[in-house]
N, C-alpha and C positions, 0 to 999 in steps of 0.2 A: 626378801620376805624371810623372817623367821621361823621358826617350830609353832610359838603360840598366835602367830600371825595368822597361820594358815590353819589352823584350828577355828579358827575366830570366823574367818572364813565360808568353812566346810558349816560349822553352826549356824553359821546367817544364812547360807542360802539353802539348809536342812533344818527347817525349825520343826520338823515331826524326831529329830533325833537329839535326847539330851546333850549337853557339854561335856560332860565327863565320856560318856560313852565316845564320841566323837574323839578326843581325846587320845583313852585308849587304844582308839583304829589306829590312828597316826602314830603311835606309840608303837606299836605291834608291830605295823609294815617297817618304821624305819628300823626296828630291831631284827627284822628278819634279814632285811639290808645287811646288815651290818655283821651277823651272822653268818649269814650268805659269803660274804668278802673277808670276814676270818677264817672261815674254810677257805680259801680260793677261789670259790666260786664265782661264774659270771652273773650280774641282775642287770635283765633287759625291762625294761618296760616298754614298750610299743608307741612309736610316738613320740616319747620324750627322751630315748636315750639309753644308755647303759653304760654301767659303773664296773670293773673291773681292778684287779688290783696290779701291779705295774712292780718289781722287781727292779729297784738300783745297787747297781754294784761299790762295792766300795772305794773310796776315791782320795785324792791329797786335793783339801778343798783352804781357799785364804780366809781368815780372818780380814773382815774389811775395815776393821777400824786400825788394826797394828800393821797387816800384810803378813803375817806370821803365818806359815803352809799348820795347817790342824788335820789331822786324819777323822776322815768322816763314814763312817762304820757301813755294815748293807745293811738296806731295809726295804721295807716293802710298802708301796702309799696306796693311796686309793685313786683314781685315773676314773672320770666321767668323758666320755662322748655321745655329745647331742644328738638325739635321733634326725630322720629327714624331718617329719612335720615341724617340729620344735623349731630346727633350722629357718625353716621356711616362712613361719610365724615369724619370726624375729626378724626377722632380712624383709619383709613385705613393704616395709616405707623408703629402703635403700633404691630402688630402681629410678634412680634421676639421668 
């Protein structure tokens, strides 16, 4: 599911709240996000998870099409782990 997906969404089964305004909310929350993990900070949501940001050290990493070693600088990504419920939801048709 995309951004404007889940927009579309939150609109269809909120018809007392405009599109735009809806919109917005999602606009807001993931910017806080994102926010949030340019400071360092941890975003839990309850439920579904939490995103964190994950420190790689710098490394001698190959070129896969030549094999040629390329040095590959530190940075820093974004790291999501599913909460239990999410888990749980998702795995519910796997018990064979």
């Amino acid at each position: 599911m995309i951004k404007s997906e889940l927009i579309q969404k939150i609109s269809a089964t909120n018809a007392h709240l405009y599109h735009r305004d809806v919109e917005r909310i999602v606009n807001v929350i993931f910017g806080e996000i994102v926010d949030a993990l340019a400071r360092g900070d941890r975003v839990e949501l309850r439920g579904f998870g939490a995103f964190r940001v994950k420190y790689r050290a710098p490394r001698i990493g190959r070129n896969p099409r030549t094999g040629a070693s390329v040095s590959v600088d530190e940075k820093f990504v974004p790291f999501f782990k599913t909460g239990k419920e999410l888990r749980e939801r998702m795995n519910q048709g796997d018990a064979d």
